[in-house]
MDAnalysis code that builds the backbone (N, CA, C; Angstrom):
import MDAnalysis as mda
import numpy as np

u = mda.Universe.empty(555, n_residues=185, atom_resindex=np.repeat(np.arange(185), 3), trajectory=True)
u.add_TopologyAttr("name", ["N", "CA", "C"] * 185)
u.add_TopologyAttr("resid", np.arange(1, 186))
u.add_TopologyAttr("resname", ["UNK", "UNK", "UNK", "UNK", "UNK", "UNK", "UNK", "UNK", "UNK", "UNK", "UNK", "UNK", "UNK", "UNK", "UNK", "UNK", "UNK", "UNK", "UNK", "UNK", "UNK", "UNK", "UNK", "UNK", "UNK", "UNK", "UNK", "UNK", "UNK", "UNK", "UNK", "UNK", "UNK", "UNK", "UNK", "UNK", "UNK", "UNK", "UNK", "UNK", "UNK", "UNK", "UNK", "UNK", "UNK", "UNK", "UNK", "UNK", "UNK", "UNK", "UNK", "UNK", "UNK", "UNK", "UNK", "UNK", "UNK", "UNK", "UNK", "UNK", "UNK", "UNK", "UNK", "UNK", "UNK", "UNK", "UNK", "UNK", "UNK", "UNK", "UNK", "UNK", "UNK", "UNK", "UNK", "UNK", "UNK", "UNK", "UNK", "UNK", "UNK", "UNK", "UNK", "UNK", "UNK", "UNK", "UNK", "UNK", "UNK", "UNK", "UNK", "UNK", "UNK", "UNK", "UNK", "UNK", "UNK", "UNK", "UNK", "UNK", "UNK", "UNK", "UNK", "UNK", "UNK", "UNK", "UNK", "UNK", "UNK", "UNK", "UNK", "UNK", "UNK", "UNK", "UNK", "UNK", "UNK", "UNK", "UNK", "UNK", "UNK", "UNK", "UNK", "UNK", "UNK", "UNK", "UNK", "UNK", "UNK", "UNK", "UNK", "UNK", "UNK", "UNK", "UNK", "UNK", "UNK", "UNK", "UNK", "UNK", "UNK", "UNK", "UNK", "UNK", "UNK", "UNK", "UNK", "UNK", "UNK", "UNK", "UNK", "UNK", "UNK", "UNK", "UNK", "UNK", "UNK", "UNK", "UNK", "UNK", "UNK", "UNK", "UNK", "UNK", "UNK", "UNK", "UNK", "UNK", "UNK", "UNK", "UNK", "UNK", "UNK", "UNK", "UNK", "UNK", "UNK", "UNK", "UNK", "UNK", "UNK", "UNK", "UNK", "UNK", "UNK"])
u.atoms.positions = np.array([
    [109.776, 43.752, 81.717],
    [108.519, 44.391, 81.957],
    [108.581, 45.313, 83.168],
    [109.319, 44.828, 84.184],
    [109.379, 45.803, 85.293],
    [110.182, 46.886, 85.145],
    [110.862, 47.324, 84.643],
    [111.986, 47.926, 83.748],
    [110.888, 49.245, 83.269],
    [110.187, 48.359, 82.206],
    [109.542, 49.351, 81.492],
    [108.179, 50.048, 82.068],
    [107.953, 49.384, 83.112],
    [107.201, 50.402, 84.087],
    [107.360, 51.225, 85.093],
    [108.649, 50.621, 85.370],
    [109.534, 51.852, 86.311],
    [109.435, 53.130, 85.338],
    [109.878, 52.933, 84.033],
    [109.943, 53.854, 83.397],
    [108.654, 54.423, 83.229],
    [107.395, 53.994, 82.944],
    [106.017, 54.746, 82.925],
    [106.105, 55.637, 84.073],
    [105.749, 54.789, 85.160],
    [105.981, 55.365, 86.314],
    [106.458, 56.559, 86.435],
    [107.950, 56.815, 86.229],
    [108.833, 57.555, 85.906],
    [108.123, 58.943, 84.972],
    [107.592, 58.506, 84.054],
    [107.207, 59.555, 82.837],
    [105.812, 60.476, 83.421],
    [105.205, 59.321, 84.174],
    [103.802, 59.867, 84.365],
    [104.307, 60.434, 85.079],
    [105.045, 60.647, 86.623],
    [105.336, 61.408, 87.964],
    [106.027, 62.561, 87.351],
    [107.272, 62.591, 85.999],
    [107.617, 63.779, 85.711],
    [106.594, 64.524, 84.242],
    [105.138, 64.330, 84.173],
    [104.313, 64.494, 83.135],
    [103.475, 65.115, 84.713],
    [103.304, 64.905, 85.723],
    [102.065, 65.422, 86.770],
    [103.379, 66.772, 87.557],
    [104.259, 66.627, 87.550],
    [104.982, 67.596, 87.937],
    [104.971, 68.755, 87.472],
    [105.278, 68.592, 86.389],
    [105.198, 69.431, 85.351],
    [104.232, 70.094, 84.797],
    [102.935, 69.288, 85.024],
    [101.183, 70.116, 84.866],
    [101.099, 70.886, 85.748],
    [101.793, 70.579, 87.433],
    [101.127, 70.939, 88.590],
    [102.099, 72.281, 88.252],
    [103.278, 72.645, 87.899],
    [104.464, 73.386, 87.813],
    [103.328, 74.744, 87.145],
    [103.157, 74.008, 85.786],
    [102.030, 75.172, 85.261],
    [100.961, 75.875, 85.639],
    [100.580, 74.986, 86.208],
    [99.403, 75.785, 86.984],
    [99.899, 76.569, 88.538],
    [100.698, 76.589, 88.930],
    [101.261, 77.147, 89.992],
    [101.762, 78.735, 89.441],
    [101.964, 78.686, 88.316],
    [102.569, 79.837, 87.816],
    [101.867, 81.018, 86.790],
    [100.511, 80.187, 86.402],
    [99.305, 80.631, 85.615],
    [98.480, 80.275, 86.230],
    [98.117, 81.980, 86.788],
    [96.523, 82.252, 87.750],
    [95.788, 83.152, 87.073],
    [94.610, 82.647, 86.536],
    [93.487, 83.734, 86.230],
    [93.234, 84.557, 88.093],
    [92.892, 85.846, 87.076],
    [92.808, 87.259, 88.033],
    [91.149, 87.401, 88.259],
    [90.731, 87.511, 88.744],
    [88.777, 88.076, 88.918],
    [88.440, 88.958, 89.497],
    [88.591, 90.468, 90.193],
    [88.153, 91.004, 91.567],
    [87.099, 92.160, 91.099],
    [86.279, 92.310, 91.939],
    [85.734, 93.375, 91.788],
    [85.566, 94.461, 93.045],
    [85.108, 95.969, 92.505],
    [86.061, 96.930, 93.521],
    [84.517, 97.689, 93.568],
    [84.756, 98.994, 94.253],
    [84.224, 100.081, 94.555],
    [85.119, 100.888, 95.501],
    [84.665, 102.210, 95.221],
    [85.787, 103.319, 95.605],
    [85.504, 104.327, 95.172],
    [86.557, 105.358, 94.920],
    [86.466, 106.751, 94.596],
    [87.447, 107.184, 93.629],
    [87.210, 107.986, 92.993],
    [88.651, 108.901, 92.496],
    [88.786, 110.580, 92.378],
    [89.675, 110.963, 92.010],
    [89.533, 112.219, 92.202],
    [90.998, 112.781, 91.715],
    [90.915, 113.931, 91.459],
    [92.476, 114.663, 90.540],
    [93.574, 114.303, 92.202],
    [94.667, 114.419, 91.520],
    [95.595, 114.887, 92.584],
    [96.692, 116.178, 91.981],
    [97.298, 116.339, 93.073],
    [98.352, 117.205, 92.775],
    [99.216, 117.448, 92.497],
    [100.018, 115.811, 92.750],
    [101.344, 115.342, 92.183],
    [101.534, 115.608, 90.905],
    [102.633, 115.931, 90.428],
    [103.105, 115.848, 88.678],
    [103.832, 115.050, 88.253],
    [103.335, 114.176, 87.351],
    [103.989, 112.915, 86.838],
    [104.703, 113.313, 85.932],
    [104.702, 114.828, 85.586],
    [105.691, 115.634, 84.782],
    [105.920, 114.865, 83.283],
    [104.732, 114.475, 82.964],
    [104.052, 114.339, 81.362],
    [103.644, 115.359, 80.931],
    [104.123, 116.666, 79.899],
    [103.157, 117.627, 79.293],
    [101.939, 117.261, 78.811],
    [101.162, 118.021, 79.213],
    [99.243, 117.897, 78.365],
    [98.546, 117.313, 78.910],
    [99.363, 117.263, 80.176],
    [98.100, 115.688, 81.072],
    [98.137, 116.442, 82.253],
    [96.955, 115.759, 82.992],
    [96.660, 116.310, 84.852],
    [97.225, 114.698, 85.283],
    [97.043, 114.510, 86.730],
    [97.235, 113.416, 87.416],
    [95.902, 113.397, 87.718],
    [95.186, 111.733, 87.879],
    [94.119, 111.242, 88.880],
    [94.836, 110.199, 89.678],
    [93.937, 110.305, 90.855],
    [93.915, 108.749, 91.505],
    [92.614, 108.089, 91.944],
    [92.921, 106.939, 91.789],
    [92.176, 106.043, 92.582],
    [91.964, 105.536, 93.594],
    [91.316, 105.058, 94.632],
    [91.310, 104.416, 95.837],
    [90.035, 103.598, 95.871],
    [90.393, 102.400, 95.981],
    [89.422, 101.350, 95.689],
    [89.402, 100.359, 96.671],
    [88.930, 99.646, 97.048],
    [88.629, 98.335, 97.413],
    [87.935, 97.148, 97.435],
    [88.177, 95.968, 97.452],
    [86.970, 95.014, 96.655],
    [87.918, 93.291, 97.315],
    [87.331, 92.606, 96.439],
    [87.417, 91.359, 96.829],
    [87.742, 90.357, 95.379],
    [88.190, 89.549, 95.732],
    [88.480, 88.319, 94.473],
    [89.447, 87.325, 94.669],
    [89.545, 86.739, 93.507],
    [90.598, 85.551, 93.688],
    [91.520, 85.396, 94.446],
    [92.383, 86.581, 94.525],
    [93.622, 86.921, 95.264],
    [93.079, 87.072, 96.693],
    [91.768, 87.365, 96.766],
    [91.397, 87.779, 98.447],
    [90.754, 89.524, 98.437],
    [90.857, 89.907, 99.730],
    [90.512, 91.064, 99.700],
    [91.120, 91.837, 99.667],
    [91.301, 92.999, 99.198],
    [92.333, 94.050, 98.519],
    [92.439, 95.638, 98.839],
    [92.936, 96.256, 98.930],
    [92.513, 97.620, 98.545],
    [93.980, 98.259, 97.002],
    [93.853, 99.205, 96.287],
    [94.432, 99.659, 95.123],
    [94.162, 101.012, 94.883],
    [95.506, 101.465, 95.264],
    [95.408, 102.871, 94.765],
    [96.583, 102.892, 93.486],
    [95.810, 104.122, 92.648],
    [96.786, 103.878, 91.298],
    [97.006, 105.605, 91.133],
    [98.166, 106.089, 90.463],
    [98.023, 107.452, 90.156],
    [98.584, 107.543, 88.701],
    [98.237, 108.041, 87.816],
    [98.130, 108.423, 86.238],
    [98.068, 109.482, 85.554],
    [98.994, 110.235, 84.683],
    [99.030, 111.002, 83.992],
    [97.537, 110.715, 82.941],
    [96.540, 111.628, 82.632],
    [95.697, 111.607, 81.617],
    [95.640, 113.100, 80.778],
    [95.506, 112.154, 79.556],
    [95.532, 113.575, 78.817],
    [94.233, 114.792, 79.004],
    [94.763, 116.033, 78.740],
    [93.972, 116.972, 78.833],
    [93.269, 117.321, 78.323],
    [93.335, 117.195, 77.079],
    [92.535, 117.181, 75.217],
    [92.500, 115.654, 74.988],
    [90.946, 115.987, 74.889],
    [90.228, 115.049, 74.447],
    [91.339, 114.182, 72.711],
    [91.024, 112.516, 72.549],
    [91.575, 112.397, 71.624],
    [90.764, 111.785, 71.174],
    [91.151, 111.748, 69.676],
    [90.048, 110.722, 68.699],
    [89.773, 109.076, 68.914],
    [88.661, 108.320, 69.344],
    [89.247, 107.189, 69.347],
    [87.698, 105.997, 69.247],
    [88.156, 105.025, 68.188],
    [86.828, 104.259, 67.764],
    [85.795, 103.423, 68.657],
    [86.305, 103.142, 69.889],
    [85.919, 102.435, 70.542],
    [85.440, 103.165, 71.815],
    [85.353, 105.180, 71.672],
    [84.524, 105.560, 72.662],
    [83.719, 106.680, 71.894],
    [82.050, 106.849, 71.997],
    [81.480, 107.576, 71.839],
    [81.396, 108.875, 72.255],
    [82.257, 108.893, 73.517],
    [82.222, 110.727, 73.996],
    [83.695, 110.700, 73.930],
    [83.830, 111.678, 75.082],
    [85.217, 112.253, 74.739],
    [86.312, 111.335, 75.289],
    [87.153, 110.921, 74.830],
    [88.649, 110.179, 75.110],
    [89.625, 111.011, 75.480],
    [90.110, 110.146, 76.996],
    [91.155, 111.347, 77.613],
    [92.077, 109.971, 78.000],
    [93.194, 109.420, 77.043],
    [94.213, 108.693, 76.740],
    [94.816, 108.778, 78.017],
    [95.611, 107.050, 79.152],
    [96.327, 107.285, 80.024],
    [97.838, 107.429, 79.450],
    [98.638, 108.339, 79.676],
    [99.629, 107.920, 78.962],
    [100.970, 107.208, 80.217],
    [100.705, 107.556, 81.373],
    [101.926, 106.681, 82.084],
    [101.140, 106.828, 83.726],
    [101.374, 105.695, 84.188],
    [101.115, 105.839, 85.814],
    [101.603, 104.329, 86.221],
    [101.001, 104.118, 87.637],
    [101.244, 102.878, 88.662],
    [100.615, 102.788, 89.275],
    [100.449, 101.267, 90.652],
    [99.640, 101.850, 91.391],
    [100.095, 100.131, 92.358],
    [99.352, 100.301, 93.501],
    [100.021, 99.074, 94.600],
    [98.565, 98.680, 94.620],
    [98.432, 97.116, 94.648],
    [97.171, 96.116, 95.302],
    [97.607, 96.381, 96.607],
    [97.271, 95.931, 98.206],
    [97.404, 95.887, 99.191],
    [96.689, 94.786, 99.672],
    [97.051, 93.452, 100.203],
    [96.274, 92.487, 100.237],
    [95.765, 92.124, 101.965],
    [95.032, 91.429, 102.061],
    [94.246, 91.557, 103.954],
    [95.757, 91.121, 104.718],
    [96.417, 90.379, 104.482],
    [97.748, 89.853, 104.612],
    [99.013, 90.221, 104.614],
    [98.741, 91.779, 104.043],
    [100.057, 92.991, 104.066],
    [100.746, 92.618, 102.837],
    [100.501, 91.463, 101.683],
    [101.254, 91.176, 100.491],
    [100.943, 92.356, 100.147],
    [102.051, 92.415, 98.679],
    [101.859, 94.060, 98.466],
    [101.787, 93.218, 95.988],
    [101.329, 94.131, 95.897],
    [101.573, 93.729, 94.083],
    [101.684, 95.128, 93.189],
    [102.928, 95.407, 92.717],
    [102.972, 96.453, 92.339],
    [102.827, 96.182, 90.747],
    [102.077, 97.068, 90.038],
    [101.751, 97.198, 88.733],
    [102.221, 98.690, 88.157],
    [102.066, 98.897, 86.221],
    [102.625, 99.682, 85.616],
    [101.344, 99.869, 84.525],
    [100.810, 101.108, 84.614],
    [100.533, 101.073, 83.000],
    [100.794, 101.237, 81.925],
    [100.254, 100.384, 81.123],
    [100.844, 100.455, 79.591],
    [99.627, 100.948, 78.853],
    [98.568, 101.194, 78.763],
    [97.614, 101.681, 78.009],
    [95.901, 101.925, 78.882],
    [94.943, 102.520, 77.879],
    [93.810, 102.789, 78.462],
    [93.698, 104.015, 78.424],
    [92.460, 104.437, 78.902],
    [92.199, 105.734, 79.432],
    [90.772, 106.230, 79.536],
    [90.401, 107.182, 79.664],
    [88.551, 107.141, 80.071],
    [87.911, 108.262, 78.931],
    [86.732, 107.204, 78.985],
    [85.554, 107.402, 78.149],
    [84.563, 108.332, 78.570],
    [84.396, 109.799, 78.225],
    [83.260, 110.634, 78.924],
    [82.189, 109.885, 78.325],
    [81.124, 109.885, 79.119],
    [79.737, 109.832, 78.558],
    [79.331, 111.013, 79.133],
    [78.766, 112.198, 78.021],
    [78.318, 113.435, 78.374],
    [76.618, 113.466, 78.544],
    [75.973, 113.026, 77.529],
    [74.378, 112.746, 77.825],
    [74.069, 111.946, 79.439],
    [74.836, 110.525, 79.977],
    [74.530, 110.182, 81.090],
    [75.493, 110.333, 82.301],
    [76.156, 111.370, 82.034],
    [76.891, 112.058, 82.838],
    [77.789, 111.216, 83.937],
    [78.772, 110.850, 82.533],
    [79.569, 109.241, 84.005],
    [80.931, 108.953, 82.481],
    [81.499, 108.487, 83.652],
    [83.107, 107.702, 82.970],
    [83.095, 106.387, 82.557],
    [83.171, 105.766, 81.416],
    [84.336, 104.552, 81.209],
    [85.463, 104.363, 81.335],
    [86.122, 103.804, 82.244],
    [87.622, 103.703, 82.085],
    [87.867, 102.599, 82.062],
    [89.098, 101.956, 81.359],
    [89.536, 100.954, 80.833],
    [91.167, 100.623, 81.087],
    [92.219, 100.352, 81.790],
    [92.940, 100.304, 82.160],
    [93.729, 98.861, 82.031],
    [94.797, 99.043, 81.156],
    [96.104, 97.720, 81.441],
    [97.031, 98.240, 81.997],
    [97.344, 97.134, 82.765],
    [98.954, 97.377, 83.607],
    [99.412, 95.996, 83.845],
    [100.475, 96.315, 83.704],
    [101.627, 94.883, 83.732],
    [102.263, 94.853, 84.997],
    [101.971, 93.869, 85.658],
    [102.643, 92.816, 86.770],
    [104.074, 93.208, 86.847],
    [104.559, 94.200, 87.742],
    [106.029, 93.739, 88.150],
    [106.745, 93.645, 89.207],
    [106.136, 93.569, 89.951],
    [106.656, 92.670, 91.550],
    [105.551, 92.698, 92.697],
    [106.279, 92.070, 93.610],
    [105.712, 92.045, 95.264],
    [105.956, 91.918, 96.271],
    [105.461, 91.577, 97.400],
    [105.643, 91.297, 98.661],
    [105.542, 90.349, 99.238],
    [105.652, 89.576, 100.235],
    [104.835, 88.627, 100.468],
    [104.702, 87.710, 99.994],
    [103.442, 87.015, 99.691],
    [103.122, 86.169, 99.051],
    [103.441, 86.297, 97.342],
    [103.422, 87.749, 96.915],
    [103.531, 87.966, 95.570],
    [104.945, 88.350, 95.240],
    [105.896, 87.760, 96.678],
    [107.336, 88.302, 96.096],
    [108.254, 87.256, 95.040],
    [107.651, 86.091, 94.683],
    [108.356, 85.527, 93.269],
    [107.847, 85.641, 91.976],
    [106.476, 86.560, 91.762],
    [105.799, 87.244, 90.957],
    [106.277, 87.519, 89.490],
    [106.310, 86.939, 88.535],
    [107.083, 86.877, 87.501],
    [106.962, 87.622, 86.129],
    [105.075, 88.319, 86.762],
    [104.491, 88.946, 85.768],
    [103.025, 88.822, 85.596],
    [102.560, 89.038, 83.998],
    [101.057, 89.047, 84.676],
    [100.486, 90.325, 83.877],
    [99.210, 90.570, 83.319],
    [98.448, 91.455, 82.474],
    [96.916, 91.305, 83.496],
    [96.731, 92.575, 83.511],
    [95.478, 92.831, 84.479],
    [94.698, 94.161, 83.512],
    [93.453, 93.684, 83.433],
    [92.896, 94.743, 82.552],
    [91.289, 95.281, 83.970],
    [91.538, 96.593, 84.228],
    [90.918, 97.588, 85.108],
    [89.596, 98.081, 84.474],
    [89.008, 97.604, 84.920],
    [87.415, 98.435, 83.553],
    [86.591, 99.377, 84.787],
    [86.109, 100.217, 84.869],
    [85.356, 100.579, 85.713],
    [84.394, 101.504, 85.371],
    [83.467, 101.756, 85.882],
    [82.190, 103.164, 85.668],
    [82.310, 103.996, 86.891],
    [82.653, 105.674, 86.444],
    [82.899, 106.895, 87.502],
    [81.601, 107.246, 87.242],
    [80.958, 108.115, 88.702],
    [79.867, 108.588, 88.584],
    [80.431, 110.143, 89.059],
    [80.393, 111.237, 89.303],
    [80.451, 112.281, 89.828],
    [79.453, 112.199, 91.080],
    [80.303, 112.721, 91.961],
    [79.828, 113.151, 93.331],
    [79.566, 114.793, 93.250],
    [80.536, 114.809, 92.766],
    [80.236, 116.849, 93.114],
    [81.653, 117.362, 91.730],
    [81.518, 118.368, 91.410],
    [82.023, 119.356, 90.420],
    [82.858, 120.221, 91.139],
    [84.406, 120.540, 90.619],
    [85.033, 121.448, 90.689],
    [84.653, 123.049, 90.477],
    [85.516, 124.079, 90.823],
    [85.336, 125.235, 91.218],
    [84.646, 125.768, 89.906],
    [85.138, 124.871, 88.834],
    [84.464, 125.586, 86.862],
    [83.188, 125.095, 86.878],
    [82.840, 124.206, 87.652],
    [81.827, 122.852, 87.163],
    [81.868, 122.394, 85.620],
    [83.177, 121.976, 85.155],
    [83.429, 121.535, 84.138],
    [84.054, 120.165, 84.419],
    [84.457, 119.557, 85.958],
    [85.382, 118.364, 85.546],
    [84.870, 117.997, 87.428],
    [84.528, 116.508, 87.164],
    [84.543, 116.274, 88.979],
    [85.557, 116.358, 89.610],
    [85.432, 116.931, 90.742],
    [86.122, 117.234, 92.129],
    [86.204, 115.086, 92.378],
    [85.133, 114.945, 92.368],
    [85.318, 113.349, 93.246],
    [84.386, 112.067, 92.188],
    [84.518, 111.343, 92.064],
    [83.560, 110.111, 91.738],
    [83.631, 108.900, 92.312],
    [82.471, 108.268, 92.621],
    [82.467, 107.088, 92.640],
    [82.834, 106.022, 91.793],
    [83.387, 105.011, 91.884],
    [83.689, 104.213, 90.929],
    [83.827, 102.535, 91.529],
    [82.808, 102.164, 90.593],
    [82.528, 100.409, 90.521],
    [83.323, 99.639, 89.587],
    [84.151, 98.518, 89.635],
    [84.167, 97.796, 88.459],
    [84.561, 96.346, 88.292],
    [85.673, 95.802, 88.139],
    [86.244, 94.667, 87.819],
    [87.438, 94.844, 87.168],
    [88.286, 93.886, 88.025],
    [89.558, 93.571, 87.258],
    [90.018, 92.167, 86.913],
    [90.629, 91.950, 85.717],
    [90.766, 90.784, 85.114],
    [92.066, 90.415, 84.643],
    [92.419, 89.088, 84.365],
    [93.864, 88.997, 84.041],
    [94.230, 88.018, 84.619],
    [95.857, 87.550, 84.467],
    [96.655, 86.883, 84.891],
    [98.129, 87.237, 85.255],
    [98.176, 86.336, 86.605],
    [99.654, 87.100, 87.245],
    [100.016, 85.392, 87.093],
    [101.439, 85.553, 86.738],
    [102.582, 84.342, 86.585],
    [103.678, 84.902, 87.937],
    [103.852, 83.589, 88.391],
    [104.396, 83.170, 89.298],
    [104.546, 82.959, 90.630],
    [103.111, 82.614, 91.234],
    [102.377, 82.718, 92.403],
    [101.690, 81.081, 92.567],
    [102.121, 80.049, 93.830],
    [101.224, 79.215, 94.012],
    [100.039, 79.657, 94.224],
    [99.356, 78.461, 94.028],
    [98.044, 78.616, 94.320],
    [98.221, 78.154, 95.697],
    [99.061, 77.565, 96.790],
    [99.044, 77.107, 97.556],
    [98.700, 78.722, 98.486],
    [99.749, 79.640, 97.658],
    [99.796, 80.998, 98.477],
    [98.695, 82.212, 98.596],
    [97.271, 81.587, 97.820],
    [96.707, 82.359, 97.741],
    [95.838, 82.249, 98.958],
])
């Protein structure tokens, strides 16, 4: 009998190891931001697209943050079911979290792109990017899907008044990054 509870023993301590293992490595993502964006000048040297960036800052799970991202978007509008105005497809960019702590989390996009609304004169944008390294606290970072949603407002209009010079922008980001204690957050 003592035998066979050494062995419970045994099973349960490597059965709680192994839960705690999982959850150390699967973290739901939550933050929400405010900020700005605006064209830049850089060329991500994608034909048919301009560059934007972002500059944001906000707060969440991870702590407090700031995120700048820069992105090729297309120039011509594209067809697409899930936006009522015009669709301007991201086709490649990046961008760094910056955490109160100097951790750093660098991401990639893989899809998204923004939604004109022309009647209430403002952006949807919708943004995935995949987890691929860090700093700091996020330097054993193993990966991870973060989905970027936000609403641009225009501040002011370029020299055509066809496209903003600047916007404001509110939103939330969501997701999960693998391979981060929770001890380290």
């Amino acid at each position: 009998m003592k035998r066979f509870m050494k062995h419970i023993s045994t099973v349960a301590l490597m059965l709680n190891l192994g839960v705690a293992g999982i959850y150390a490595q699967h973290n739901p993502v939550r933050m929400t931001f405010s900020g700005n964006g605006a064209p830049n000048a850089i060329d991500l040297k994608h034909p048919g697209t301009h560059t934007a960036e972002e500059n944001v800052a906000g707060i969440g799970t991870l702590g407090a943050f700031t995120f700048r991202d820069l992105r090729a978007a297309a120039t011509v509008p594209q067809p697409s079911s899930a936006c009522a105005g015009l669709f301007f497809p991201t086709v490649a960019g990046g961008g760094v979290f910056r955490f109160q702590d100097g951790s750093l989390l660098k991401v990639l996009i893989t899809g998204g792109g923004d939604c004109i609304d022309l009647v209430h004169v403002m952006g949807h944008c919708t943004l995935t990017f995949q987890i691929t390294g860090g700093t700091g606290r996020f330097q054993g970072v193993t990966g991870g899907v973060l989905t970027y949603t936000e609403t641009a407002v225009p501040v002011f209009f370029d020299g055509s008044g066809a496209a903003p010079g600047m916007t404001t922008e509110t939103g939330e980001i969501t997701g999960t990054i693998y391979g981060v204690d929770d001890q380290d957050q």
